[in-house]
Biotite code that builds the C-alpha atoms (Angstrom):
import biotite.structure as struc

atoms = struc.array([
    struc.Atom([-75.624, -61.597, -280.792], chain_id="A", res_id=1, res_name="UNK", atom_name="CA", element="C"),
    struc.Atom([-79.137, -61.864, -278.974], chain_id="A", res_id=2, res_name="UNK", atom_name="CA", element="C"),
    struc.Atom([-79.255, -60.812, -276.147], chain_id="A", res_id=3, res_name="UNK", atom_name="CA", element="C"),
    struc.Atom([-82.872, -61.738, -274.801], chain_id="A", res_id=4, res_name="UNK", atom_name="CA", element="C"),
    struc.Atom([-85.716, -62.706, -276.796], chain_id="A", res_id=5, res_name="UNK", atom_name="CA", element="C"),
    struc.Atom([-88.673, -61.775, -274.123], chain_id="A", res_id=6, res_name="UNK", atom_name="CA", element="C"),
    struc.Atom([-91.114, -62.584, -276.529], chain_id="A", res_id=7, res_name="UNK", atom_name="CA", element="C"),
    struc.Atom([-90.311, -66.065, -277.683], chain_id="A", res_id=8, res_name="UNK", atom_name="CA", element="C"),
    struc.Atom([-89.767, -65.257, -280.994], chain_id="A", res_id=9, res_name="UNK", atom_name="CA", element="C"),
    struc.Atom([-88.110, -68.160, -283.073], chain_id="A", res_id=10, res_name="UNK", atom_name="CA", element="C"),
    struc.Atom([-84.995, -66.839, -284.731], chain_id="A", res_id=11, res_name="UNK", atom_name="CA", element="C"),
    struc.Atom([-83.917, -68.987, -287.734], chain_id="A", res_id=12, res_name="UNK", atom_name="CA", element="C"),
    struc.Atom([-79.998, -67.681, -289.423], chain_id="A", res_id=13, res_name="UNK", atom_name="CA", element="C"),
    struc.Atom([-80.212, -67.966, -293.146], chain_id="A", res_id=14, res_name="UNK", atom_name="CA", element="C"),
    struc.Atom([-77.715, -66.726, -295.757], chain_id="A", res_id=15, res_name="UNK", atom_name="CA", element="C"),
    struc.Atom([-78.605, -63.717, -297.033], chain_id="A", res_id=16, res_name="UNK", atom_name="CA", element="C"),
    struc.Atom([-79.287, -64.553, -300.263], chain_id="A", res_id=17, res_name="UNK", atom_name="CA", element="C"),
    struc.Atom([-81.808, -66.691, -299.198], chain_id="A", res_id=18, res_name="UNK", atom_name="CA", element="C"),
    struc.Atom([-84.164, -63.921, -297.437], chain_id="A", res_id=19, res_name="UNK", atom_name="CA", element="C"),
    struc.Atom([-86.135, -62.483, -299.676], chain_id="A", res_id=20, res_name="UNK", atom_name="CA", element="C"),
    struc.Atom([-87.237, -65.599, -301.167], chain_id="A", res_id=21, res_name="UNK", atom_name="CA", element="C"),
    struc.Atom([-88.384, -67.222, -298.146], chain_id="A", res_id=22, res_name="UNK", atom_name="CA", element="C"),
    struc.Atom([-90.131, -64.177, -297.052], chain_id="A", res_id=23, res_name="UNK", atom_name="CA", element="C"),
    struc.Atom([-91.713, -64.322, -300.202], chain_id="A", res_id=24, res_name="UNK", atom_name="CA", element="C"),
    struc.Atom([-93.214, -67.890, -299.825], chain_id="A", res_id=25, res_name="UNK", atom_name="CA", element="C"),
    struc.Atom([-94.267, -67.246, -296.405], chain_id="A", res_id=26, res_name="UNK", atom_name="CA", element="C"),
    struc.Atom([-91.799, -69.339, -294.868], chain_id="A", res_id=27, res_name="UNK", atom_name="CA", element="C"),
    struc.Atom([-91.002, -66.292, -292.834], chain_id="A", res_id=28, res_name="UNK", atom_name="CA", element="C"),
    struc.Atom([-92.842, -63.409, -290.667], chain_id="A", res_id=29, res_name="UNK", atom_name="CA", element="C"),
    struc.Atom([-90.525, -61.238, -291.166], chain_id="A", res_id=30, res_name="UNK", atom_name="CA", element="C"),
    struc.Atom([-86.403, -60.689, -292.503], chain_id="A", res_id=31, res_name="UNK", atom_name="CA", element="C"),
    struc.Atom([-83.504, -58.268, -291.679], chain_id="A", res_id=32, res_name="UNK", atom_name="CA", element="C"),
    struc.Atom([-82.300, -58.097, -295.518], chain_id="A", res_id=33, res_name="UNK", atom_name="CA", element="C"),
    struc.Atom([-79.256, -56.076, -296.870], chain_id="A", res_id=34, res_name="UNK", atom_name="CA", element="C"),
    struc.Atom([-80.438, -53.678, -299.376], chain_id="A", res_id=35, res_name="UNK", atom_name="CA", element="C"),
    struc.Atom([-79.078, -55.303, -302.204], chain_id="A", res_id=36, res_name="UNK", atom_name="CA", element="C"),
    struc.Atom([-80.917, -58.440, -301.822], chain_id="A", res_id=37, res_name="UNK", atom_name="CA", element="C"),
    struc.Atom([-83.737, -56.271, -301.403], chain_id="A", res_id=38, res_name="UNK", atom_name="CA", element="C"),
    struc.Atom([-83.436, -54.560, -304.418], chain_id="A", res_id=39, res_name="UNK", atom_name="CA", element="C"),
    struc.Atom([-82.664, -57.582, -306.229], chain_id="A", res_id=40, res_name="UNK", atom_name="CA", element="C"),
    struc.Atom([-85.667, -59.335, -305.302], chain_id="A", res_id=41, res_name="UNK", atom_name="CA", element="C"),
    struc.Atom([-88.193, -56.292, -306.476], chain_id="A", res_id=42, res_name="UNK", atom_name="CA", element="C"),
    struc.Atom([-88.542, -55.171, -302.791], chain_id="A", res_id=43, res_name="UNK", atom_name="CA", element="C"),
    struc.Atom([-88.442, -51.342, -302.301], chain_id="A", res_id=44, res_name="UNK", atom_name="CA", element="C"),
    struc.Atom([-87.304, -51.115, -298.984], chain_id="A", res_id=45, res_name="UNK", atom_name="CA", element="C"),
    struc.Atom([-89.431, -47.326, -298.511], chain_id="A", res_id=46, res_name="UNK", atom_name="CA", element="C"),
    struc.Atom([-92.753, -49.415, -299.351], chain_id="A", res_id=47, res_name="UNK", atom_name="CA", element="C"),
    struc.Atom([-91.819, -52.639, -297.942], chain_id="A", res_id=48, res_name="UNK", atom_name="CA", element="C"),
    struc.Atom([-90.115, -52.585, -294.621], chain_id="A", res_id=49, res_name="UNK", atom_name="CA", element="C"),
    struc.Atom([-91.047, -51.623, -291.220], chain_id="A", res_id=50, res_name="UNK", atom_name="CA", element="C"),
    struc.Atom([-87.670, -50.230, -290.366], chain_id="A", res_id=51, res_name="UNK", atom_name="CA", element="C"),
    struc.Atom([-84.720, -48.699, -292.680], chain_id="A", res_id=52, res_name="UNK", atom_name="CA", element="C"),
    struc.Atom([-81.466, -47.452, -291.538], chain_id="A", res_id=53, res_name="UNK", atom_name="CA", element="C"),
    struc.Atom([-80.645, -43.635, -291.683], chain_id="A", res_id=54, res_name="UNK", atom_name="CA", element="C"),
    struc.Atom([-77.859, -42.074, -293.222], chain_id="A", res_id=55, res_name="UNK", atom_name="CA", element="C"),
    struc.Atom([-76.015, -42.262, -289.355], chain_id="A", res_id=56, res_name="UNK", atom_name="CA", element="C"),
    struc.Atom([-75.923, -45.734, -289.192], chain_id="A", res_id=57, res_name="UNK", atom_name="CA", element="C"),
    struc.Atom([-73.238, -47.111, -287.941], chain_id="A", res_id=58, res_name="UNK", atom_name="CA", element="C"),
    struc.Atom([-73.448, -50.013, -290.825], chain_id="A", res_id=59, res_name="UNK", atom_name="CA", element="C"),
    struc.Atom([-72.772, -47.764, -293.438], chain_id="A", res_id=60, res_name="UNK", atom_name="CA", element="C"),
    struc.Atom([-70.828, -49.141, -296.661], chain_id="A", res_id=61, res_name="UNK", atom_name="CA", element="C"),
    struc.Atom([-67.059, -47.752, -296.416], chain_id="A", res_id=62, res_name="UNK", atom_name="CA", element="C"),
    struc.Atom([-64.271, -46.835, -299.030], chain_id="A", res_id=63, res_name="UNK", atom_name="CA", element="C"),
    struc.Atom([-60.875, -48.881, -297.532], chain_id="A", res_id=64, res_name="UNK", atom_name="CA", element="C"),
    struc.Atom([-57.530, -48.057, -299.040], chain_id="A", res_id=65, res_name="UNK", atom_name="CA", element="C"),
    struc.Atom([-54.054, -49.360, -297.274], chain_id="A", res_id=66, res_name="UNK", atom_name="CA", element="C"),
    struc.Atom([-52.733, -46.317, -295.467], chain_id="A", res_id=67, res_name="UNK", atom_name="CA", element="C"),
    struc.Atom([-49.954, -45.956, -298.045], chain_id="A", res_id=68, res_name="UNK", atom_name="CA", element="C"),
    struc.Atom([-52.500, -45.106, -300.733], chain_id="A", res_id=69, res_name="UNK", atom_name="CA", element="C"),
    struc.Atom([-54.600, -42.636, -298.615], chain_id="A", res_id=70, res_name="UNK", atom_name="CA", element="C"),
    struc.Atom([-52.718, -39.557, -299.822], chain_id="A", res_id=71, res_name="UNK", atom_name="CA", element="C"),
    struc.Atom([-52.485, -40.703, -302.958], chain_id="A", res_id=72, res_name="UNK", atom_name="CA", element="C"),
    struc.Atom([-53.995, -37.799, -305.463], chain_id="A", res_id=73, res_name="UNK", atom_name="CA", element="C"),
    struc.Atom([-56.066, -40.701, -307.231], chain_id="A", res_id=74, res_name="UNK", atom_name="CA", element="C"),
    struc.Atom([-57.880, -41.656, -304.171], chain_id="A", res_id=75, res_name="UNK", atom_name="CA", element="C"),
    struc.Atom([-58.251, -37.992, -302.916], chain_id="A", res_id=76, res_name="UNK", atom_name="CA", element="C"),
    struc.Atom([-59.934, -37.569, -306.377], chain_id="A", res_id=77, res_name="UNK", atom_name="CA", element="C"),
    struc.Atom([-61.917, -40.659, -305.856], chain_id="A", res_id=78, res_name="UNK", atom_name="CA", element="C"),
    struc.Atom([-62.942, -39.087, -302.179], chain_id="A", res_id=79, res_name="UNK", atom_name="CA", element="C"),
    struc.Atom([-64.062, -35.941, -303.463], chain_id="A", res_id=80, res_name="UNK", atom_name="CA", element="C"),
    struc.Atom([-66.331, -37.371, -306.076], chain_id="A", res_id=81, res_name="UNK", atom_name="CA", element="C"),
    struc.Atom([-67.959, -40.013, -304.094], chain_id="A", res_id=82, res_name="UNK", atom_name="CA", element="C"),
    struc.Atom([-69.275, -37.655, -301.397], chain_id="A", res_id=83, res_name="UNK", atom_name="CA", element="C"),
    struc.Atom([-69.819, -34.832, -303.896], chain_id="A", res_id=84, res_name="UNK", atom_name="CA", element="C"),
    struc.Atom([-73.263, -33.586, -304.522], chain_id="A", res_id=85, res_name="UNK", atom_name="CA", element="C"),
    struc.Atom([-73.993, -35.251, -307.928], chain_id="A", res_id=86, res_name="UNK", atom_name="CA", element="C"),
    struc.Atom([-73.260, -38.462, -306.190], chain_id="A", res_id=87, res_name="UNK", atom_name="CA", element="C"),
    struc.Atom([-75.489, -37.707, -303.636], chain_id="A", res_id=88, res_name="UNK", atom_name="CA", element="C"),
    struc.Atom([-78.023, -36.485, -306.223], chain_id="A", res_id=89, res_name="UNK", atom_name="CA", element="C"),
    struc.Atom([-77.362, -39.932, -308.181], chain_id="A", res_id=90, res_name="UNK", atom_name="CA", element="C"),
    struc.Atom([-78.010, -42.019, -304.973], chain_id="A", res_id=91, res_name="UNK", atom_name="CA", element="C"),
    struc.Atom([-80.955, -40.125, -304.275], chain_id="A", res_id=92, res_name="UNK", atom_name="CA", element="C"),
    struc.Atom([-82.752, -40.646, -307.900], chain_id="A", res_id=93, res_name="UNK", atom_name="CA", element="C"),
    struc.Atom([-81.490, -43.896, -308.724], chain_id="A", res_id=94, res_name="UNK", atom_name="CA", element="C"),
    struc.Atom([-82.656, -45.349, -305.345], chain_id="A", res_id=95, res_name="UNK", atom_name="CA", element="C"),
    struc.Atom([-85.621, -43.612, -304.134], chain_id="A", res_id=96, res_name="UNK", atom_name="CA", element="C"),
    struc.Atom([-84.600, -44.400, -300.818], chain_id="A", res_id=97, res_name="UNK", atom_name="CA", element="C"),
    struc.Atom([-83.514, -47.337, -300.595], chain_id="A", res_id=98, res_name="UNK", atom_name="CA", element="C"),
    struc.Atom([-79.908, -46.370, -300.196], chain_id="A", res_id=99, res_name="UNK", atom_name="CA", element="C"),
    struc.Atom([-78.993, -43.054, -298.539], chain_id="A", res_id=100, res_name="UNK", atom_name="CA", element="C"),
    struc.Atom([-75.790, -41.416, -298.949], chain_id="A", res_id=101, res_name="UNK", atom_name="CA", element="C"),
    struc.Atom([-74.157, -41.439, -295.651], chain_id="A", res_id=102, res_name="UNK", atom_name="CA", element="C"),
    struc.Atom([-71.699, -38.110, -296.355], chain_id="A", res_id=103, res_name="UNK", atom_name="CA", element="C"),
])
């Protein structure tokens, strides 16, 4: 929610989907787009925005299981290799930046 908006800035809500294209034909000054839109939409977010997230964000993408299932050896497994350092190596490469591992 906004708060103030001291400097009379008009604030239009789109769907997301919808932002890079209308940033694109200038109907917009400027977008808050996920990443994936970005990257969809041939934007690099390290050459194109003014602002990216860091890796302590507190909008970082999570892993969910039910509690039942958090012991379970097959999501330990799946744990250990998404935060292991060939992911983080993947992220790194196939991203450039755009995405940063947050582990």
């Amino acid at each position: 929610d906004i708060a103030a908006n001291p400097y009379d800035i008009k604030i239009v809500e789109l769907d997301a989907a919808m932002l890079p294209r209308s940033l694109a034909g200038k109907q917009l000054d400027l977008a808050v787009i996920n990443s994936n839109f970005a990257l969809a939409a041939n934007l690099k977010p390290t050459r194109d925005a003014i602002f990216v997230e860091d890796k302590n964000s507190p909008f970082a993408n999570i892993i969910a299981v039910r509690p039942d299932e958090l012991n379970q050896p097959k999501m330990k497994a799946l744990a250990k290799a998404m935060t292991s350092p060939e992911m983080k190596q993947f992220i790194e490469k196939k991203y450039d930046g755009a995405i940063v591992p947050a582990f």
